[in-house]
matplotlib code that plots the C-alpha trace (Angstrom):
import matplotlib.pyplot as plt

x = [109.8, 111.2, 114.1, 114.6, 114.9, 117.0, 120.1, 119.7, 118.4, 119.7, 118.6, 115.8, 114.1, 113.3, 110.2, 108.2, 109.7, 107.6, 104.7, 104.8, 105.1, 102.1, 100.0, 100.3, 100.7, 103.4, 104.9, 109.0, 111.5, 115.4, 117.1, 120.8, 122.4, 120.6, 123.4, 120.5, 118.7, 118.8, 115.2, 111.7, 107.9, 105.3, 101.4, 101.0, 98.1, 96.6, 96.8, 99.7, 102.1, 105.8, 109.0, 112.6, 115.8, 119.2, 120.4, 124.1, 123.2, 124.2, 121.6, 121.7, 121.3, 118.7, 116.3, 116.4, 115.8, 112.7, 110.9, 111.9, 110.2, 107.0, 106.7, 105.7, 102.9, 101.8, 101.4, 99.9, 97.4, 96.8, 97.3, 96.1, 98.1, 98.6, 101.5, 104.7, 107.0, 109.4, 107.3, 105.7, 103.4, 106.2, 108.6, 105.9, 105.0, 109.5, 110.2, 106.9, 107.5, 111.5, 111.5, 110.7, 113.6, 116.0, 117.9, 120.7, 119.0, 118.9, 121.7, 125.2, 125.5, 127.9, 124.6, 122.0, 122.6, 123.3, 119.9, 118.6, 119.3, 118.7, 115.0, 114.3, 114.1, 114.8, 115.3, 115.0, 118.0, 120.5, 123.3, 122.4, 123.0, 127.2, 127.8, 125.0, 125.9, 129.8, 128.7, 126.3, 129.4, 131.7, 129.1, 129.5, 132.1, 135.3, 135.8, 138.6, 136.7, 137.4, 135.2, 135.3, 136.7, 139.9, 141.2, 143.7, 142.7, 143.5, 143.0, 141.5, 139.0, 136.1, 132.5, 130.7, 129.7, 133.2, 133.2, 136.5, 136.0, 138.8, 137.7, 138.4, 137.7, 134.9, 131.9, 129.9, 128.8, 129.6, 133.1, 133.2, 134.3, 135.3, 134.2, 137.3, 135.4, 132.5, 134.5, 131.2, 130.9, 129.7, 128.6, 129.7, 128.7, 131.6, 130.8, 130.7, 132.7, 134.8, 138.0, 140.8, 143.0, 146.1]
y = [22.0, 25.4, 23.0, 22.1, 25.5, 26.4, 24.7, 26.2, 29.8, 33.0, 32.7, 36.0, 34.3, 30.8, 32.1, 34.6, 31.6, 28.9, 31.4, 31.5, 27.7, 27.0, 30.0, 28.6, 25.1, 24.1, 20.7, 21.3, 19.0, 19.8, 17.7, 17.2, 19.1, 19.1, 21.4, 22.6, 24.5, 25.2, 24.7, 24.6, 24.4, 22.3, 21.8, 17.9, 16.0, 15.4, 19.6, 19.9, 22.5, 20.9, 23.1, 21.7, 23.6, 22.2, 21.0, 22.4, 26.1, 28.4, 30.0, 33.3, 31.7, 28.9, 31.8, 33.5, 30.2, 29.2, 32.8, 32.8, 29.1, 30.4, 33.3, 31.6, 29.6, 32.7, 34.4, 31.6, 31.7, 35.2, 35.7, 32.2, 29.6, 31.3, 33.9, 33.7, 31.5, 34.6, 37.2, 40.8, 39.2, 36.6, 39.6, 41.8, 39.0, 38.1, 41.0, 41.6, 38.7, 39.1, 43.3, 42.2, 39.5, 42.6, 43.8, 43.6, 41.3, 38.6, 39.4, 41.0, 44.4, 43.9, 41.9, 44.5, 47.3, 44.3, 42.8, 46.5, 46.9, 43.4, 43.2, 46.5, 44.0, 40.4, 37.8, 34.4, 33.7, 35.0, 33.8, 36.1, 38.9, 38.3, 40.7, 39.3, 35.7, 36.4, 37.8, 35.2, 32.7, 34.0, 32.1, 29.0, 25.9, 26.4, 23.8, 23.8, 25.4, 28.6, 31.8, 31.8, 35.5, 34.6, 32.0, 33.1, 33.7, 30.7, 28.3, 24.8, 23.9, 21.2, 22.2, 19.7, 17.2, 16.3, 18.7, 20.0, 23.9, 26.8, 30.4, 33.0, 36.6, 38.6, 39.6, 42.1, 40.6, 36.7, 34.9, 33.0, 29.4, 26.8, 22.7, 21.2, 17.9, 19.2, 22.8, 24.4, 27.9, 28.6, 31.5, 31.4, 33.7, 35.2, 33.8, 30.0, 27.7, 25.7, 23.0, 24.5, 22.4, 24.3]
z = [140.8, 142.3, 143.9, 140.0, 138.6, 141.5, 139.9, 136.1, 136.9, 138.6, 142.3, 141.7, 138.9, 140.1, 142.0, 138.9, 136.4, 138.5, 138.5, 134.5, 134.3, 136.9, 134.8, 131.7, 132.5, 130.9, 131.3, 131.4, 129.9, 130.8, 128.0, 127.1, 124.6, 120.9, 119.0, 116.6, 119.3, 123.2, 123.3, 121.7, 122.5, 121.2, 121.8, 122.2, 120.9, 124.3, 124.7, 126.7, 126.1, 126.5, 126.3, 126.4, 127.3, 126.9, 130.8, 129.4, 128.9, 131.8, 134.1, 131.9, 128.9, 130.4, 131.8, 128.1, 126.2, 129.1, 128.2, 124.5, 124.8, 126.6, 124.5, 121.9, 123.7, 125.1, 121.8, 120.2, 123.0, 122.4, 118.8, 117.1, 115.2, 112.3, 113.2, 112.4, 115.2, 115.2, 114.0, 115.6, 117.9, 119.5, 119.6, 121.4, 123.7, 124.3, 125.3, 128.2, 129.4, 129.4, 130.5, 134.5, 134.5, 133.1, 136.5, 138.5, 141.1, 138.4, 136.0, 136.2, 135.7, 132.5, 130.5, 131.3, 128.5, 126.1, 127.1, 127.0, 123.5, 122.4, 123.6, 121.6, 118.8, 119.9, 117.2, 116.7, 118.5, 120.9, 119.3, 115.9, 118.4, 118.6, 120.9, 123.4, 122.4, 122.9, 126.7, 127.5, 126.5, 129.7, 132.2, 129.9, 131.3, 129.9, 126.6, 124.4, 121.2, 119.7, 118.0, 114.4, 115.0, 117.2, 114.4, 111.7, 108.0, 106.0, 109.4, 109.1, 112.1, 112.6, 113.8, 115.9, 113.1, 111.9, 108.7, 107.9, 106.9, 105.8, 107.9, 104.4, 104.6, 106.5, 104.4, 106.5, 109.8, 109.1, 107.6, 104.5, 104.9, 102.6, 103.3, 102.5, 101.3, 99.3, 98.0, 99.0, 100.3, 104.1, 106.1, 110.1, 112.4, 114.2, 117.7, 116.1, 118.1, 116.3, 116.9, 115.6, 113.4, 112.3]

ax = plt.figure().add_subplot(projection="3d")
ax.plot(x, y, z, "-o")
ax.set_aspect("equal")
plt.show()
């Protein structure tokens, strides 16, 4: 297993990440990409607790995605069934589970101080947090997409299921885009990569 982890995680975190799989015996899946999620958890019938993580993400990304994924068994363990999947007790348990994982041993300096500040608060997802998401992004392979952000007003590009969209104006944190098909209105986050078209 550690041999695994060695070739999706930052060298300092494959030893306390094996500890927190063995402690809470949690059977690990690496999957291929799902573009709905980088990962989830789940209790199986037979009691097992079984967490996937996208095999594409980088080892920044992946280590944030495994704890965000064990989080949530650890606060249903400790909180019951009943609480929210993203709610106070998850955040609580995210970010003391995350806080020893937070240093330069494990991540480059430039990620710290965004990690800092996103743990004050995490939420559901890294990639609400654009400035995070667009920093976490650098590690990534290079592909030929673009952010939402970099594309001209008025530019036509294609997400990942073939739909056609038109990027339109900025309306507080996320851009207003236009499905070319259906005429329907759309709300991208700024770090959304996209094909562009134009």
């Amino acid at each position: 297993m550690n041999e695994t982890l060695a070739k999706y995680l930052p060298e300092h975190a494959v030893k306390p990440v094996f500890e927190l799989i063995v402690a809470h015996e949690v059977h690990l899946k690496i999957v291929n990409e799902r573009v709905t999620r980088h990962g989830d958890y789940r209790k199986a019938l037979n009691g097992k607790h079984e967490i996937t993580v996208n095999a594409n993400l980088n080892k920044y990304k992946f280590l944030i995605t495994l704890i965000h994924e064990i989080s949530h068994l650890v606060a249903f363990e400790k909180f019951g069934r009943n609480i929210k999947p993203h709610g106070s007790e998850w955040k609580y348990t995210f970010q003391r589970l995350m806080i020893p994982f937070i240093r330069p041993e494990i991540f480059p300096g430039q990620l710290l101080p965004l990690l800092a500040r996103h743990f004050k608060n995490p939420t559901a997802s890294s990639d609400v947090d654009a400035t995070l998401s667009l920093a976490l992004k650098q590690f990534d392979q290079r592909n030929d997409k673009n952010y939402i952000f970099e594309i001209p007003y008025g530019s036509r590009f294609r997400i990942h299921n073939g739909k056609v969209f038109q990027k339109g104006a900025l309306r507080t944190k996320r851009y207003e885009c236009v499905e070319l098909s259906s005429g329907r209105m759309y709300l991208f986050n700024p770090n959304a990569e996209v094909e562009l078209l134009d």
